[in-house]
VMD Tcl script that draws the C-alpha trace (Angstrom):
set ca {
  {-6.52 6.22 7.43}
  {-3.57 3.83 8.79}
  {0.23 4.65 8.51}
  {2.54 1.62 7.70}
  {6.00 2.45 9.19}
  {8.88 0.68 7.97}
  {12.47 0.11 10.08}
  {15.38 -1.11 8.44}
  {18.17 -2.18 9.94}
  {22.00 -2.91 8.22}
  {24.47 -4.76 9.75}
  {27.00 -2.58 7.78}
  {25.51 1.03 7.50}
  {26.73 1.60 3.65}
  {23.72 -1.25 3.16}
  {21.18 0.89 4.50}
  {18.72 1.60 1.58}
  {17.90 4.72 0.02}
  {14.34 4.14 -1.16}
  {11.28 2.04 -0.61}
  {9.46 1.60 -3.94}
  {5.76 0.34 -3.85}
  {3.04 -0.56 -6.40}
  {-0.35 -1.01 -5.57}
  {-3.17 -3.01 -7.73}
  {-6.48 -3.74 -6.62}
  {-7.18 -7.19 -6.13}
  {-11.26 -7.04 -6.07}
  {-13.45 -4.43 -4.94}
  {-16.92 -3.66 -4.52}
  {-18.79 -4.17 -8.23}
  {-20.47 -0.90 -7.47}
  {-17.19 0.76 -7.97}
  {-15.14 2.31 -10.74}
  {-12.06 0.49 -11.57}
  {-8.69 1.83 -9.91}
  {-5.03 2.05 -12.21}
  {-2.27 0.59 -10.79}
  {-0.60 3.30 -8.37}
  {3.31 3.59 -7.64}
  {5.37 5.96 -6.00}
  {9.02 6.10 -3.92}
  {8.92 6.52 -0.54}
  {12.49 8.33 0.77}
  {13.93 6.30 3.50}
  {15.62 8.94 6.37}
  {17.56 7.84 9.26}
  {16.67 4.29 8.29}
  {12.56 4.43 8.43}
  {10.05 5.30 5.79}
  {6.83 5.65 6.41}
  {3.36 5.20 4.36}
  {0.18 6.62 4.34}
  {-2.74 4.06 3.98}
  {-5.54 5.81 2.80}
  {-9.47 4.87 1.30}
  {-11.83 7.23 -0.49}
  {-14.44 6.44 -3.10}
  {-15.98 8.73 -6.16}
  {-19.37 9.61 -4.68}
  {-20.44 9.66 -8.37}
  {-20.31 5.86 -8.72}
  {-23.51 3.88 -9.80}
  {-25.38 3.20 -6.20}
  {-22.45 2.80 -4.06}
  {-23.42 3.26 -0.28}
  {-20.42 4.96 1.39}
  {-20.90 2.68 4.48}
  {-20.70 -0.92 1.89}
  {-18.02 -0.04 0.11}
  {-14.69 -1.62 -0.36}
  {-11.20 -2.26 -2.09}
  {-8.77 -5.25 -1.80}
  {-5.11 -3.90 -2.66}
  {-1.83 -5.95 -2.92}
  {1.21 -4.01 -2.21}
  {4.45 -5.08 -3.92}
  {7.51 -3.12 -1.99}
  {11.18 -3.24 -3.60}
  {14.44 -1.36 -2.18}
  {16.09 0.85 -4.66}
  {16.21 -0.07 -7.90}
  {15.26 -4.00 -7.48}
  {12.95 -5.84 -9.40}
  {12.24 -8.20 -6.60}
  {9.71 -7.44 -4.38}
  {10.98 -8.12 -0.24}
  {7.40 -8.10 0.83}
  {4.10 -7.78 -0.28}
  {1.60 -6.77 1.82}
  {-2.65 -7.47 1.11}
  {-4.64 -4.38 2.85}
  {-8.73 -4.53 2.88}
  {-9.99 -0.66 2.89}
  {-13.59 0.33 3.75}
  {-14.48 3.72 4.95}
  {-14.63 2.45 8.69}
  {-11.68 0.42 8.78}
  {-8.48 -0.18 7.15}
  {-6.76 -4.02 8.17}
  {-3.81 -5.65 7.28}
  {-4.88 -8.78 5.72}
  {-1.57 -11.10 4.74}
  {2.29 -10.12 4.63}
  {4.95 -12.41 2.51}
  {8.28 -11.89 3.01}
}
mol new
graphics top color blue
foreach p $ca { graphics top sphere $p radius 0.5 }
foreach p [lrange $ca 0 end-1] q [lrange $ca 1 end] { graphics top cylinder $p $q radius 0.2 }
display resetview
């Protein structure tokens, strides 16, 4: 597990935003594993940082995957408020032993 913390800073404090929307799609992934939907949620930003949980798990029911082989490649759009803009996307690679950041674009 990894926690992604995110500070924003306004020049004028009326700018400060009031949520940190994200959508996450896998990328690739081990074949051995099930296919993932898209997941999205609204993270609340409070006193002007939001934080996120990175997190990896697998369904031990899937075909012959070995816990310790496994893996996901996720792209993380983020958007403030209501934009339909992404201001960064973010590529994370999760296995069960390690969770990196792999590529941010502003």
């Amino acid at each position: 597990m990894a926690i992604a913390f995110y500070d924003f800073r306004s020049r004028h404090r009326s700018q400060t935003p009031l949520n940190l929307r994200e959508r996450v799609v896998t990328i690739d992934q081990d074949n051995r594993m099930s296919p993932r939907a898209p997941y999205e949620s609204v993270l609340v930003v409070e006193r002007d940082v939001a934080s996120d949980i990175q997190a990896f798990g697998y369904d031990p029911g899937d075909a012959s995957a070995k816990p310790l082989t496994v893996w996901r490649l996720l792209r993380q759009d983020l958007y403030l408020n209501d934009r339909t803009t992404a201001f960064l996307i973010v590529h994370w690679k999760h296995t069960l032993k390690l969770i990196s950041l792999v590529d941010v674009i502003p």
